[in-house]
N, C-alpha and C positions, 0 to 999 in steps of 0.2 A: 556523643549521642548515645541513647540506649539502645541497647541490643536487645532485642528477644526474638526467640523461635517464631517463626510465624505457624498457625496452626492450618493443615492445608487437608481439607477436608474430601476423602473419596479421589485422593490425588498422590500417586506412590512416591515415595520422598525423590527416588530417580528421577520421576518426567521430567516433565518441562519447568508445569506450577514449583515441584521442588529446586531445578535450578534459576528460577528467576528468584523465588523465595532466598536462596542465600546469595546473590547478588547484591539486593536490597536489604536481605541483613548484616552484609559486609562491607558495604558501599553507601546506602542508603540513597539516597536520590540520584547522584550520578551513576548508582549502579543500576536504575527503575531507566536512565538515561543510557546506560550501555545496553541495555536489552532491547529497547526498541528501537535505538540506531544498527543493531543487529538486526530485529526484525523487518527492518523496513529494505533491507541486502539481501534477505533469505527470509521470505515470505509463508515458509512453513511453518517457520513464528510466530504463531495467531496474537496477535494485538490483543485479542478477545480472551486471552489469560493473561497475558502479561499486564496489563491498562488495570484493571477489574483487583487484578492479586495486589497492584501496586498502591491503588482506592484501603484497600482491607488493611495494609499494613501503615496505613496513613492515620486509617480508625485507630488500630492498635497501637498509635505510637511513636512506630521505629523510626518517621519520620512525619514531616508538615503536611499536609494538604498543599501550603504553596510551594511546597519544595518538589513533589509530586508532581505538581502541575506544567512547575516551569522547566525540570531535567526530562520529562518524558517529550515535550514540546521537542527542547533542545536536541534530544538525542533523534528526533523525526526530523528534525532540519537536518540534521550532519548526516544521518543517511539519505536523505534525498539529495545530499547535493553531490555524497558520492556517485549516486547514478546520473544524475544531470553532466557531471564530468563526464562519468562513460560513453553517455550520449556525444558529448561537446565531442570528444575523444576520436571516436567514431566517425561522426560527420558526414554531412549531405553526401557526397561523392562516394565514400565506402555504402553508406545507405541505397543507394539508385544502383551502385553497382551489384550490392548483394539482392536486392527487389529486381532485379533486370532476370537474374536466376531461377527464382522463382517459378512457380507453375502455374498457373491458370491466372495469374495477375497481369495488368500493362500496367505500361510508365503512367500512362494519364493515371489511375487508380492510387498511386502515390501523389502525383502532381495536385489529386484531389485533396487526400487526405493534408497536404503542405499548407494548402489555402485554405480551409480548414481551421487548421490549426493555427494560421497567423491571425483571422479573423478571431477565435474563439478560445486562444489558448490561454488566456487569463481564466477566464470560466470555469477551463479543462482543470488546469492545473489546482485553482480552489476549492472548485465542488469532487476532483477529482480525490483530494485526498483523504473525503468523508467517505468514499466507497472501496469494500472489501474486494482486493482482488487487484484496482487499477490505483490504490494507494501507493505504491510503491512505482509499477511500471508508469505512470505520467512521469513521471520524472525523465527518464531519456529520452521521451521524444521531445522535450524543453530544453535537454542539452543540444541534442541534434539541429533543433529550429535554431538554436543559440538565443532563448530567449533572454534576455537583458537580466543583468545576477542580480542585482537588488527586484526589481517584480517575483523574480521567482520565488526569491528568499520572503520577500516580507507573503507572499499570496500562501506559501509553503507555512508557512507557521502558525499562520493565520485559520489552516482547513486545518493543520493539524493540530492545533489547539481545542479548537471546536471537537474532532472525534477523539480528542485525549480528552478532555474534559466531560464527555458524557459517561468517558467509559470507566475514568479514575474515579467520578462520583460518585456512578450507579456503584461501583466495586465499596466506595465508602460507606455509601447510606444502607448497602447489603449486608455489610457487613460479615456471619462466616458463611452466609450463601452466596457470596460473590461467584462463586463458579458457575450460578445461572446464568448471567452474562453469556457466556461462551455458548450456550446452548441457542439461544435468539437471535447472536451476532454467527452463530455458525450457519441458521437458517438464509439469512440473507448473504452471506457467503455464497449458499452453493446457486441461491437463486439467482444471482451473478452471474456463476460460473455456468448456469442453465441457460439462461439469456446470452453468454458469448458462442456457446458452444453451439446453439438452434440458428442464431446470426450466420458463423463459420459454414457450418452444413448447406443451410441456402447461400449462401455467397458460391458454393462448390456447385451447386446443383444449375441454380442459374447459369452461371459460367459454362457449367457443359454444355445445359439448353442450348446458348446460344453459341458457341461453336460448333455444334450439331445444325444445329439451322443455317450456317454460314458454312459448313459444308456440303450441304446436300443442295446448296442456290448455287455453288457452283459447279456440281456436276448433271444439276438440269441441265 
């Protein structure tokens, strides 16, 4: 296969863009496959440089577009199913018993979210892996439910195809401004992270409400 530098624009050969960049230029597709089966275990990994940088050196080259396509898929399977294991690992019983711990949470609140998830975890686990942030975390709570390895595998490859694919493209068709990507996929990052974080807060706030309320009914 040929080699060439990839050229990595406003981006210091140290970061990140530079260590996926020689990955890909050493390995070439299972190396664009060791990086996101990295990022999908340590999620500070943004997908949103690696997916986009791996698109630009597709353009350039160093590798296929289907080669691109299928080793970044592959490498989001193999990391997902090491957290699915984690999950499996772990298990309902250690789960209830560490949720029993917990502060302002009850068992039914789990119980909910269980049922929940048996009804709708094919859904979770599909659309789950097109979204920044619970890309990664859906995965253990599919181990913990123990949901069935071929559903997860094939629903797994499936969402992660789809968000490999828009983001190896858009990185293709961009070419050396691939690194706009990360800017627009960072924006829906944090709006994620905005939306769990305002959910968390009212879940807290709630929760005191009404143990407050159910203290003061019973020192009427």
């Amino acid at each position: 296969m040929h080699q060439m530098n990839l050229a990595l624009p406003e981006e210091p050969a140290g970061g990140l863009a530079g260590w996926a960049a020689d990955l890909v230029d050493a390995m070439g597709g299972p190396g664009a496959g060791l990086a996101i089966a990295l990022e999908n275990l340590f999620p500070p990994l943004p997908s949103e440089v690696i997916l986009p940088l791996t698109g630009f050196a597709a353009g350039q080259g160093v590798l296929s577009l289907a080669s691109a396509l299928f080793w970044t898929t592959a490498g989001s399977l193999v990391g997902a199913l090491v957290l699915y294991w984690i999950g499996a690992l772990f298990g309902r019983e250690r789960m209830h018993a560490l949720w029993a711990k917990l502060p302002l949470v009850k068992p039914s609140d789990l119980d909910r979210t269980e049922e929940w998830f048996a009804k709708h975890g094919t859904k979770a686990i599909l659309l789950g892996r097109m979204v920044p942030i619970f890309r990664s975390l859906i995965s253990v709570p599919a181990g913990v439910e123990r949901m069935r390895l071929p559903v997860f595998m094939l629903l797994t490859t499936l969402g992660s195809f789809v968000w490999n694919a828009v983001l190896v493209l858009t990185g293709y068709w961009l070419g050396d401004q691939w690194d706009a990507v990360e800017t627009y996929v960072g924006f829906l990052s944090k709006a994620v992270l905005v939306v769990v974080v305002v959910s968390i807060v009212a879940f807290v706030v709630v929760r005191f409400r009404n143990r407050k309320q159910v203290r003061q009914r019973g020192t009427s």
